[in-house]
N, C-alpha and C positions, 0 to 999 in steps of 0.2 A: 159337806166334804171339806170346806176352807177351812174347819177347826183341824184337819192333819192333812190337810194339802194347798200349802197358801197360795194363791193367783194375785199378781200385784193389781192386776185390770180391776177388780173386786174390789181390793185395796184403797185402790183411785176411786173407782166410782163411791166408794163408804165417804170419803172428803167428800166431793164434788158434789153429794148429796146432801149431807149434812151444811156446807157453807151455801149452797143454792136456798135450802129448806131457812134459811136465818137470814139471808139478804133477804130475798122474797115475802116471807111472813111478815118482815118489817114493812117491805115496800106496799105489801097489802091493804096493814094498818092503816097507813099512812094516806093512802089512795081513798080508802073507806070514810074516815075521818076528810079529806080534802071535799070530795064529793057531798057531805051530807054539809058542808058548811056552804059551798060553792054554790047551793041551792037557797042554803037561810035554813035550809032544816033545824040546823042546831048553832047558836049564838059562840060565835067561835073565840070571844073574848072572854067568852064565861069560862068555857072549856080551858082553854091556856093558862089562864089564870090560875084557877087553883087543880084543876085535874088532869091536865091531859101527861105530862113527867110520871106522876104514877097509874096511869091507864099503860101508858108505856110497857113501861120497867113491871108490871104485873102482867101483862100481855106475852110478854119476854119469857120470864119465870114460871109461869104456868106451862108455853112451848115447850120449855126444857124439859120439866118435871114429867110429862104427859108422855113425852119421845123416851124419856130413860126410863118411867113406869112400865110402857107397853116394848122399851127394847128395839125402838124403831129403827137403829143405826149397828145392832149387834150383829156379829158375820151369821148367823144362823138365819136371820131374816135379811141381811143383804143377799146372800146367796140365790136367793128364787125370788121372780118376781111377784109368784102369788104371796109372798110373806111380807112383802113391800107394801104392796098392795093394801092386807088384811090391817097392819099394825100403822099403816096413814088415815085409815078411816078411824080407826080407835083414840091413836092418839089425836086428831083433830076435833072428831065430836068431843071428846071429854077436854080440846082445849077451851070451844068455844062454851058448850054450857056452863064450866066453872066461871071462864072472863065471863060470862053473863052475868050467873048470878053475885062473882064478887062487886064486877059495876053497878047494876040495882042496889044491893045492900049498902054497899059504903060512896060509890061516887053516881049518882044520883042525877041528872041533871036535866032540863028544858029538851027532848029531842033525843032524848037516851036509846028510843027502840029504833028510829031512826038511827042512828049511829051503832047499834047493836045488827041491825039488819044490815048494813051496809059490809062489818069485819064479816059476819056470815058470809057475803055473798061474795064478798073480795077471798077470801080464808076457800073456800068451798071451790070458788075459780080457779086459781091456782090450786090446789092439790089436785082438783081433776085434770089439768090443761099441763101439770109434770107429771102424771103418773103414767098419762096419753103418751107422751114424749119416751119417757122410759122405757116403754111397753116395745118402741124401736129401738133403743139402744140396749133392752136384753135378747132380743129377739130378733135382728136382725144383725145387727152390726159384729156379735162374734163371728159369724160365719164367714162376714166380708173382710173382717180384719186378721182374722184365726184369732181369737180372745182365750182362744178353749188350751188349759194346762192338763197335757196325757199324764193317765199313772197309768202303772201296771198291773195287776191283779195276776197271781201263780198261785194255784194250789190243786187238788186230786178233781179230778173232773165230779165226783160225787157231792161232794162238799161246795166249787165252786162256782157253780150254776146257781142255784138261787142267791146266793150272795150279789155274785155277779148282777145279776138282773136287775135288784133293787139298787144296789151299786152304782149303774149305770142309767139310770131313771133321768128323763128330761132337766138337763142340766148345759148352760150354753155356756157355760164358763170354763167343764171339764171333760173329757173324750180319756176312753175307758179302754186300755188293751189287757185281752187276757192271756194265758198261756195255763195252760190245761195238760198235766201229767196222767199217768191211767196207775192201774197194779203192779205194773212193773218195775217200777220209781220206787214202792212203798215196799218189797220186796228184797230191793238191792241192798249191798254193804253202806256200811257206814260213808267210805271213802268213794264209793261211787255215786252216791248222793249229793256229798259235795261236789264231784266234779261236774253232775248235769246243773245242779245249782249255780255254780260258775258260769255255765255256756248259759243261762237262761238271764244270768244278771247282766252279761256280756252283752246279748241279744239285745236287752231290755237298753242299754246302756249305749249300743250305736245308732237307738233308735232316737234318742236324745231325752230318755224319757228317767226323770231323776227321785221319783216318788216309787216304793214298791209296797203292794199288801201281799202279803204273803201270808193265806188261809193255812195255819198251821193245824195237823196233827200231832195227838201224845207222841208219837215216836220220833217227831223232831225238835221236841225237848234238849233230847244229847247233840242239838247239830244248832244250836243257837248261837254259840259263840263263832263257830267258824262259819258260819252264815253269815254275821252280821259283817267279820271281816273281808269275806268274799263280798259283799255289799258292798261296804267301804271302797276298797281297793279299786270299785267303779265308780265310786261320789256316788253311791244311791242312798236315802234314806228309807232304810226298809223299817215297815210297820207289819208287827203278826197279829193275828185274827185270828181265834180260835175258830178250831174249824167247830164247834157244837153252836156256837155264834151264828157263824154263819148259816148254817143249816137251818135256821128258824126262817119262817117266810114271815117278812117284815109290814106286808103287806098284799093288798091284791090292786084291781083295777078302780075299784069305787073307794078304797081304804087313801087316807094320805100319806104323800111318799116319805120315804123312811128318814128321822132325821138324824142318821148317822149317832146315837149315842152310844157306841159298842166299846167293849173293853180292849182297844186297841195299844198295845205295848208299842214304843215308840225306840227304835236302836240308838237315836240321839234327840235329844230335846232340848238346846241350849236357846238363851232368849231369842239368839236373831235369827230363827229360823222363826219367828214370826213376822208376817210382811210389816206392820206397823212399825216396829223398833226398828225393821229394816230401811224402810222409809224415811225415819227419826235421822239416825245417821246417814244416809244418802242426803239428806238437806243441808245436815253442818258439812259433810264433806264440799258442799256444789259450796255452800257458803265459805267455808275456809279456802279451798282450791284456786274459787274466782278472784279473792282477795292477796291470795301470795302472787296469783300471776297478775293482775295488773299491778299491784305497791311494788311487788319485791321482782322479780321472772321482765317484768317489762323493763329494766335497768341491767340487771345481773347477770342475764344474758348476753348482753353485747361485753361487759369488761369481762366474764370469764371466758366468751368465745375468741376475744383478739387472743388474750393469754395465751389460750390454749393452740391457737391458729400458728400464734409466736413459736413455742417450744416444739412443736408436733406437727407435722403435715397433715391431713387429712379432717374426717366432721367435726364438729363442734358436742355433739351428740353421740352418746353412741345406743344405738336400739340392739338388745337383746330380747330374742323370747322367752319367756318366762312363764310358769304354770301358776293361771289364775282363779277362780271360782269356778266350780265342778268340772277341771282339770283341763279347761280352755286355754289356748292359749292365747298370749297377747305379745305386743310389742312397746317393753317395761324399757322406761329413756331413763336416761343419766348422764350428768357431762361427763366427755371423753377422760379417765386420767392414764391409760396404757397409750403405747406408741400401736400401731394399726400391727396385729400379730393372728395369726391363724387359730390360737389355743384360746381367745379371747371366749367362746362359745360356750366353752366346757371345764375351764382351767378356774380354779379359783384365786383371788390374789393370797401370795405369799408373804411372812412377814422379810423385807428388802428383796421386793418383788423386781427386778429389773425393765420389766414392762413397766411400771410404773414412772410418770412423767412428775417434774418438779412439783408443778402447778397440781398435778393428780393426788400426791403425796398431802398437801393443803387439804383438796378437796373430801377426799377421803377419810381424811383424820378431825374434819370439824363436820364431817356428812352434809356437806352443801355439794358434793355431787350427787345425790338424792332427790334435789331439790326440782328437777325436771318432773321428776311423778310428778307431780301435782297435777300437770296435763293430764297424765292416767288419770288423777283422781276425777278429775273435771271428764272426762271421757267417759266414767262409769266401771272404767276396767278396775281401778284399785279405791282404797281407803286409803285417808289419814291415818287409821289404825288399825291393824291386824295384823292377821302373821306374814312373814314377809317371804317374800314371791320367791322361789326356787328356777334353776336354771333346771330345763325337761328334763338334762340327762342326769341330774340329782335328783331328780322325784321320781323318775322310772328304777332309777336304782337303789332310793333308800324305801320307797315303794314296798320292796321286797324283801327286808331287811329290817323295818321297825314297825313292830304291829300300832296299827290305827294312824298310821302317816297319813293317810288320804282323808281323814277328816278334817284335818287342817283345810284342804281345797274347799271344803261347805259353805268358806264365806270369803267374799272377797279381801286379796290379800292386802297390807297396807306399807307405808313408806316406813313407818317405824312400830314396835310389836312391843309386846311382853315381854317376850324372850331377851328382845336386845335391850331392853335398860336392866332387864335382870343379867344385862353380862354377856347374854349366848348371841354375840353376832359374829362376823367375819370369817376367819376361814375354821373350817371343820374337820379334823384331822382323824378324828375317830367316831365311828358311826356313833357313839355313847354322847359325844356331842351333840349330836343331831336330832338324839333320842331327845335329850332336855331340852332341847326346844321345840320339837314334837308337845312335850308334856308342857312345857309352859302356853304353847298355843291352844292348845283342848283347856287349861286353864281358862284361858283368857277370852273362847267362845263358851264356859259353862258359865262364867262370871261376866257377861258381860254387862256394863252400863255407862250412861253417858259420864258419868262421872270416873268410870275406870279409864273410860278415853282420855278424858280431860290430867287425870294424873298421870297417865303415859306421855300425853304431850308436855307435862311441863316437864316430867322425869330425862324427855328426850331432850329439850333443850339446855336443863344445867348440863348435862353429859357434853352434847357439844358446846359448852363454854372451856368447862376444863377438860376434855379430853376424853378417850379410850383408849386403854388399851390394846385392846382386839383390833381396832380401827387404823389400818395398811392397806 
C-alpha cells in the first residue's frame, strides 16, 4: 500500500535500516577479522599488508550489489515484515558465498576459513539478532505509538467487499475505513450523486483521514471531474479502482497477501507526494531554518524589535493564522509592520496602506518581515519553499471561486513561492489574480525539484536586493 499511500514511519524506518544494515556489516567484519587474529588464527601482518583494504572495499560492494539485486530496502518489501525477512536471508547468503568464493580465488591467505568462518558467524549474528528486534518494532510498537496511516475505501457494497478484504490484510502501518453505498446511490441523478459524494468526502475528511480509494463503476466515468474537485476542496487525495479490479479475489488464506499492483488512477501525483522527496526537503529546510536563526534571527531580532517597539506600541511579532498543509491551521509569524488595528485578520495591505509603520514600509519592501517563518520552518509547519500561506478567510473564500485552489494545501506552504518571484505577490484585487498563482503553485508542486528550490531561493533574494513592486 506505501506505493499510493505514503507513511513517513516506513519512510524512517527504510533509513534507519539501511544505515543500521551498513554500520553493522562493517562492525561485523571487523569483529570477525579482530577475533580470528586475537587468537593467532590468522597472521594479522600478512593480512594488513597486502589484503585486508580490498577484503574491505569488496565485502562492501558485494553488500550493496546483493541488497539492490534482491530489492531489500524497496517500499514493497519495507512494508511487511515477512518481506524483510525473506529478502535479509537472500540477500546475506548470496553476500557471504560470493565474499567466500571471491577470498579463495583471488586473496588467499594462512587461516583464510578461519577468517571465512568467523564473517559467517559474525554476518549470520547480526541479521538474526536485528531481524529479532524488528520483529518488535513491526509488531508491537504501531499499536503503542498509533504508527498506523487510515485511508478510506467507498464504493457499492458489491464490488467493495472483497477488495476491501484483501485491502485491509495484516498491515501495522495502515487501518482501513470503509463506507459502503447500496442501489440506491447507483440509481440516483447525476447531481445527487455528487452531493452524497460530498457528505461522504466530508465524513472521510473530519475523520482526519487524507487518502481516498474510491471503487469506481462505468457510470462514474461522467462524475470524475466533479469528484475529484469535491476531493480537493477537502485536501483528500482520491485514487479510483475500477470496480471489475476490484471484484477479482486476490487471494485466499493459504495464497500470499495481495501486493497491491492494481491499475490505480491517481487524481494528483506530483513528486512530493512521495515521503522520500518529502523527507529530502524537510532536512534542507531543518538545515537552512537552524542556520538563519542562529547567524541571522539571533541579532535581527533585537535591532528590529527596539525599532519597532520605538515607532509602534505593542509585540515585536505579529502571529496570524494561516492555512497550512491539508488545510491546518497554524500560527504564520512576521515582524509587526501595522500599528495594532482590528482589520489586521482579514484585511490585506493596501498600496499607501495607513496601518502601515515606517519601519513596516522597510520591512515589507525588502521581505525581511518574513523573515520570522523560518521558526515555522524549523517547527515543521512551513517550507523555505512553496506556495505561500493564505489568511483562513481567503481560502475559505477563493475555496469557492477558483477551481483546484485546495491543492495548493497538499504541501506545506513556504516563505517564498513560485508565484512570488513570478510577480504574483501582495495584494490581490481580483480573483483572476489569485487564479495565477493558484496555477503557478500546481506548477511548482508538478515540477518540483531541489534544484527548482534552489533557483526560487536565489530568484528571491535579487528581488529583495532591488525591489518589488507589489511589495507594500
Amino acid at each position: 500500500m506505501h506505493r499510493y499511500v505514503q507513511n513517513r514511519v516506513l519512510a524512517f524506518l527504510k533509513i534507519l535500516l539501511v544505515m543500521t544494515d551498513a554500520v553493522c556489516l562493517n562492525i561485523a567484519f571487523v569483529v570477525a577479522f579482530s577475533l580470528v587474529t586475537a587468537y593467532s588464527l590468522v597472521d594479522a601482518t600478512e593480512v594488513m599488508s597486502s589484503n585486508y583494504f580490498s577484503l574491505w572495499m569488496m565485502f562492501n560492494l558485494i553488500a550493496v550489489v546483493s541488497a539492490m539485486f534482491f530489492k531489500l530496502y524497496a517500499d514493497s518489501t519495507i512494508e511487511r515484515l515477512e518481506g524483510v525477512f525473506r529478502m535479509t536471508v537472500r540477500s546475506v547468503v548470496t553476500l557471504l558465498i560470493i565474499f567466500t568464493g571471491c577470498t579463495l580465488i583471488g586473496h588467499a591467505f594462512s587461516g583464510v576459513y578461519y577468517f571465512l568462518g568467523a564473517v559467517w558467524a559474525s554476518v549470520f549474528f547480526y541479521a538474526a539478532l536485528s531481524r529479532f528486534l524488528l520483529t518488535y518494532v513491526y509488531t508491537v510498537l504501531p499499536r503503542r505509538l498509533k504508527w498506523s496511516k487510515r485511508v478510506a475505501l467507498i464504493g457499492h457494497n458489491t464490488h467493495l467487499a472483497p477488495f476491501a478484504g484483501n485491502f485491509s490484510q495484516s498491515n501495522p502501518f495502515y487501518s482501513v475505513d470503509t463506507i459502503q453505498y447500496h442501489d440506491g446511490l447507483e440509481t440516483a441523478t447525476k447531481e445527487e450523486k455528487v452531493a452524497q459524494f460530498k457528505r461522504y468526502f466530508e465524513e472521510v475528511s473530519k475523520l482526519g483521514i487524507h487518502d481516498v480509494f474510491l471503487v469506481s463503476t462505468p457510470d462514474m466515468s461522467s462524475l470524475s471531474t466533479e469528484l475529484i474537485m469535491a476531493a480537493d476542496h477537502q485536501c483528500l487525495q482520491l485514487n479510483f479502482v475500477p470496480a471489475v479490479t476490484a471484484s477479482i479475489n486476490y487471494g485466499s488464506a493459504t495464497a500470499a497477501p495481495v501486493t497491491m499492483q492494481l491499475p490505480v488512477l491517481r487524481s494528483h501525483d506530483e513528486s512530493l507526494s512521495t515521503m522520500e522527496n518529502r523527507i529530502k526537503k524537510r532536512l534542507v529546510d531543518l538545515f537552512i531554518s537552524s542556520m538563519v536563526i542562529i547567524f541571522i534571527l539571533s541579532w535581527l531580532i533585537p535591532i528590529i524589535g527596539i525599532i519597532i517597539k520605538i515607532q509602534s506600541p505593542g509585540p515585536i511579532f505579529f502571529k496570524q493564522p494561516r492555512s497550512g498543509r491539508n488545510n491546518k491551521s497554524f500560527g504564520c509569524y512576521k515582524f509587526r509592520s501595522m500599528v495594532i488595528n482590528k482589520d489586521s485578520g482579514n484585511k490585506q495591505a493596501t498600496k499607501g496602506d495607513k496601518r502601515i509603520t515606517p519601519i513596516g514600509a522597510f520591512l515589507r519592501k525588502t521581505n525581511l518581515d518574513e523573515f520570522p517563518q523560518f521558526i515555522n520552518v524549523f517547527l515543521g509547519q512551513m517550507s523555505v519553499v512553496g506556495p505561500r500561506p493564505h489568511m483562513l478567510s481567503h481560502t475559505e473564500h477563493y475555496s469557492q471561486l477558483i477551481q483546484h485552489y485546495m491543492v495548493r494545501q497538499f504541501v506545506k506552504p513556504g516563505i517564498t513561492g513560485w508565484a512570488q518571484v513570478n510577480g504574483y505577490r501582495g495584494e490581490t484585487k481580483e480573483p483572476e489574480l489569485m487564479a495565477k498563482r493558484v496555477e503557478f503553485d500546481i506548477e511548482y508542486m508538478s515540477n518540483w525539484s531541489a534544484m527548482l528550490d534552489f533557483k526560487i531561493v536565489c530568484m528571491t533574494a535579487i528581488n529583495m536586493v532591488k525591489g518589488e513592486k507589489n511589495a507594500y
